[in-house]
N, C-alpha and C positions, 0 to 999 in steps of 0.2 A: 114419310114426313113425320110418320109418331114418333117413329124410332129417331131421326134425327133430334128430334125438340127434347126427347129424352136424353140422349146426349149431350146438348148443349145443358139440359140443366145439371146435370152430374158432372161437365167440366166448369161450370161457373166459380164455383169455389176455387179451385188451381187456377183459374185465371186472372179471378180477385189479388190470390198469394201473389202471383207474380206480376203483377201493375202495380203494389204496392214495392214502393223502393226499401231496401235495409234501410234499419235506423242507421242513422250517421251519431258519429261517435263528437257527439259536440255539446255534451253535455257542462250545464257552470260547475268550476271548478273550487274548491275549498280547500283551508288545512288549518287548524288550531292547534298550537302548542302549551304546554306548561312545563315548571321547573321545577314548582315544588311549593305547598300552602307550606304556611307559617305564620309564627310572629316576625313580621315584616313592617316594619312603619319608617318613615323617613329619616328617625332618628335611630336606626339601625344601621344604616348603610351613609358612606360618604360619597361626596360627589363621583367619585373616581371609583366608586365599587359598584354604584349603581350605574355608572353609565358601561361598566364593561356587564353588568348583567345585558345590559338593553342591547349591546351591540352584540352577546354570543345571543340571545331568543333572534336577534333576527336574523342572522346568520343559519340560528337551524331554519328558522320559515323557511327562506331562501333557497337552501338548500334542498325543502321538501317541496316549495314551491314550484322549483326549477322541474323537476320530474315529471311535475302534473300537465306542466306548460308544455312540454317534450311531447303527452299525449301517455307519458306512461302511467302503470298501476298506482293504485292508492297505496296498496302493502309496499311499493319500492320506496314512493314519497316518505311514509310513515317512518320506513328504515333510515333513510338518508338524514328526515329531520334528528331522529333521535340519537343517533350517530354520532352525530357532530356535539349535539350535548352530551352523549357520554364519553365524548375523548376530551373534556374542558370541565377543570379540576373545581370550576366554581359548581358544579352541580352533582348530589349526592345517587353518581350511576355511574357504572364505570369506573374511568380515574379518579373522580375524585368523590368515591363511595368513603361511606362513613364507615368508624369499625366495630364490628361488634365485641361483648365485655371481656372475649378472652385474646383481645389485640389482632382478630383477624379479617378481611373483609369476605362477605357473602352477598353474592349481588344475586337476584332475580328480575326476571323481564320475560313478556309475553306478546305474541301478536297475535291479530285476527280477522280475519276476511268476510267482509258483510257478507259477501255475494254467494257464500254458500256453506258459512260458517265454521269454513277448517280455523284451527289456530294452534300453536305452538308454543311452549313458556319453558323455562328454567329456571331451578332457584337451586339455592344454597351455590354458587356457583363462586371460585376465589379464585382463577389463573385465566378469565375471560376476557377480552380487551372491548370486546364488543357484544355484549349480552344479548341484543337486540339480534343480531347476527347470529346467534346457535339459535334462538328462538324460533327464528325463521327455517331454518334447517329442519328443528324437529319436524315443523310442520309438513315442509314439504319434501324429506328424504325418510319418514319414519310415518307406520302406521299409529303411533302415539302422540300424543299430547303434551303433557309434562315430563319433562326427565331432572333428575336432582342430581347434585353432587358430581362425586367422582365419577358414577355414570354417565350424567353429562357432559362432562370434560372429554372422558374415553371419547364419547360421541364426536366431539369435536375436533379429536384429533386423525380422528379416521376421516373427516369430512376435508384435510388441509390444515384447519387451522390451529394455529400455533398457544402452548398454552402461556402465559405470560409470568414472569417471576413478583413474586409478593411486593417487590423495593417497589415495581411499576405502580402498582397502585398506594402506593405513601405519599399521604401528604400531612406538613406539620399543621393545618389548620385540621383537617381533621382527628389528627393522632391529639393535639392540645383539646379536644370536644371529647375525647375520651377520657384522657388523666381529667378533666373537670368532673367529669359523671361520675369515672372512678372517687374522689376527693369527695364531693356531696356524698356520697354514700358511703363512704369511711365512716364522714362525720354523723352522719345518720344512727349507723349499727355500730360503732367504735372498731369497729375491722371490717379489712376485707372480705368482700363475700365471693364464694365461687362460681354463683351467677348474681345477676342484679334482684336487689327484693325492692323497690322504691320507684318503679316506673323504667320511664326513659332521660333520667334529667339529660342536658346537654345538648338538644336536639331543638332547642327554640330559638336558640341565639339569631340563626340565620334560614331559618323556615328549616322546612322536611327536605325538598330537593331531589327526591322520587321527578322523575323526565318522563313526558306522554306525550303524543299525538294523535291528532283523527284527520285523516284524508278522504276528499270524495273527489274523484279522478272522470275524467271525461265516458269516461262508460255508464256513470252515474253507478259506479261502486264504493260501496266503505270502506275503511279499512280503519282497524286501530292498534294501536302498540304501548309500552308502559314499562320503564326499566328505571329498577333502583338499586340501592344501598342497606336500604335496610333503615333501622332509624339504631342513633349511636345508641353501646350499653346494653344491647338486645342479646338474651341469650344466643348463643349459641346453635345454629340449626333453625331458631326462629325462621318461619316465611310469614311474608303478609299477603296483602289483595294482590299483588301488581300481579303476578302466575297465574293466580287464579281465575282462573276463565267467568266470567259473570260477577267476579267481585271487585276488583280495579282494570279489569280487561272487558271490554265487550265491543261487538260492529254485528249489526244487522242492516242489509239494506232493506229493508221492509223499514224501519224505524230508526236507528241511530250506531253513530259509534261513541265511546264512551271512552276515556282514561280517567283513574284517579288520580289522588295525592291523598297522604297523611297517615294516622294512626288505622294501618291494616285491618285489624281485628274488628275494627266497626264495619267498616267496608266488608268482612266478610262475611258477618252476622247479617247483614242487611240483603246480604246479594247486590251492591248497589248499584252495580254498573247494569246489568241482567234488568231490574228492579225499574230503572229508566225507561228501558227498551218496554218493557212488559206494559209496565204505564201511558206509552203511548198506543201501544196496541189494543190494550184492552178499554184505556176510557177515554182516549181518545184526546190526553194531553199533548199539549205542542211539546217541543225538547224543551224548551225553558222552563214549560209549567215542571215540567217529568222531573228535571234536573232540581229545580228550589226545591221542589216537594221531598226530594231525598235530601240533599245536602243542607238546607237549610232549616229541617222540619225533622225528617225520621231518625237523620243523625245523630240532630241533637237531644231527641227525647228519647234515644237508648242510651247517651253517655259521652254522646261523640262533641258534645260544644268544643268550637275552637281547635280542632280536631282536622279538619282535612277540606278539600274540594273537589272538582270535577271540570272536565271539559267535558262538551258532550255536543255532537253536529249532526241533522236529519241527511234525507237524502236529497233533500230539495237545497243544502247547504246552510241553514239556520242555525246559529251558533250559539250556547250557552256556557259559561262559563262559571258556574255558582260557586262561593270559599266561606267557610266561615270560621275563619281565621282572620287577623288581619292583614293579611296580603299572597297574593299568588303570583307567582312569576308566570305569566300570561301572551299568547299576542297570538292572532289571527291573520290570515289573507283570503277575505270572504270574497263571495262568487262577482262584485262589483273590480277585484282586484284589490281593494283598499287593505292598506297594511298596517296593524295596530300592535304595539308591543304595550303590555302595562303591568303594575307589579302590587301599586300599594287599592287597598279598599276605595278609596275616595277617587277614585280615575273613572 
């Protein structure tokens, strides 16, 4: 009889495990997008430019949407939303990336997976059709992280995919944002320079346009991604945040996933996206407090006013959206279903 009752309590535990059912995979579902902070106000945009921004943001939701709903990964949603913004010339990724000062494009983009923290980036990258898409490769076909340049291309051509010719990504709206930058800074130094000495002019007209997402998918995983252009005028080889892992890239599911927008180099000084994450963990801010407390606060007292913004969603689906710029090309489909596209400050 001892021996039996000893028994039974040495199987109790294994029989606890198995009367408990697997979690079911039915976890609320999210996805927040953006297109890019800027100077953006009403009287930038005409009826007819704004309603086609509003109609490709929800086009990518939808598309990122549709995945979630499927039941699939966050990283695929992420991919899909972003996608679709970098094959549509109105957003500065991809097609219709801006150029840098010596007439060329160099696009970079990054993904990253809460759930156990792999991620995958590429920059300086100029024959990519879908930046977001080698991104994802490095991740998951290489034991590395970032790959640059022509080594990333190599990469991509051994993975299938096809490199794409320079005409592909010309567009006159943003080759006309370069001759303007070029032109201000003529007139600036009385000649041309061989790289830019004056900033970034040319890049406010019609916001930044760096492309992000953050998905949390029915398994209750993160995921986040971030693919740009660059900003026009930029030297040459220039990278910003969006690659950089913790600086316009970040997904933890313990705490959040993140995308930026804007002026890179503040985003990387800060750690910003990383920075968020840390902030909840450590003092125990919700993602909104985490997010203004960066974007609206540390940005701006290192330099960044006007500068940039952030998406940024927990694992419980809570979304924040912080810019301090005047306007971000914006829109959500939070865990109720509700679908929100918006662009200028005052929404």
């Amino acid at each position: 009889m001892r021996y039996l009752l000893s028994l039974c309590i040495l199987l109790l535990p294994f029989a606890s495990m198995a009367a408990d059912p697997a979690p079911a995979d039915n976890h609320p579902i999210a996805i927040v997008i953006h297109g890019g902070a800027g100077t953006i106000t009403r009287k930038d945009l005409t009826p007819q430019m704004e309603a086609r921004y509003r109609a490709a943001l929800k086009q990518a939701l939808d598309a990122g949407y549709a995945v979630l709903k499927q039941g699939g990964a966050s990283l695929d949603a992420v991919q899909a939303a972003i996608r679709v913004m970098e094959d549509d010339p109105l957003f500065n990724a991809g097609k219709g990336s801006v150029f840098a000062h010596n007439g060329k494009n160099e696009m970079d983009a990054a993904v990253m997976d809460g759930s156990n923290l792999k991620a995958g980036a590429v920059a300086a990258v100029e024959h990519i059709k879908n930046p977001i898409d080698l991104a994802r490769l490095v991740m998951d076909k290489t034991p590395h992280v970032l790959l640059v340049g022509s080594g990333a291309e190599d990469f991509a051509q051994s993975q299938g995919m096809t490199l794409m010719p320079a005409s592909y990504f010309f567009t006159q709206r943003r080759w006309d944002e370069l001759q303007k930058a070029l032109e201000e800074e003529k007139k600036k130094n009385g000649a041309p320079q061989e790289q830019p000495q004056h900033g970034y002019p040319g890049t406010k007209a019609h916001g930044f346009g760096t492309v992000g997402a953050v998905a949390l998918d029915r398994h209750g995983n993160l995921a986040a991604g971030t693919s740009t252009g660059g900003l026009t005028n930029k030297y040459y080889g220039r990278v910003g945040d969006s690659p950089i892992i913790g600086a316009g890239t970040y997904a933890n599911d313990q705490s959040c996933g993140v995308s930026g927008t804007g002026t890179g180099e503040f985003f990387i000084r800060l750690s910003l996206a990383k920075s968020i994450s840390d902030m909840m963990l450590l003092k125990g801010l919700t993602v909104r407090q985490a997010a203004d407390q960066l974007v609206m606060h540390d940005l701006v007292a290192l330099g960044g006013k006007d500068t940039g913004g952030a998406i940024a969603m927990d694992h419980d689906g809570h979304i924040a959206m912080p810019f301090n710029t005047e306007g971000m090309y914006r829109g959500y489909i939070d865990t109720s279903g509700k679908e929100v596209v918006e662009i200028y400050q005052d929404q």
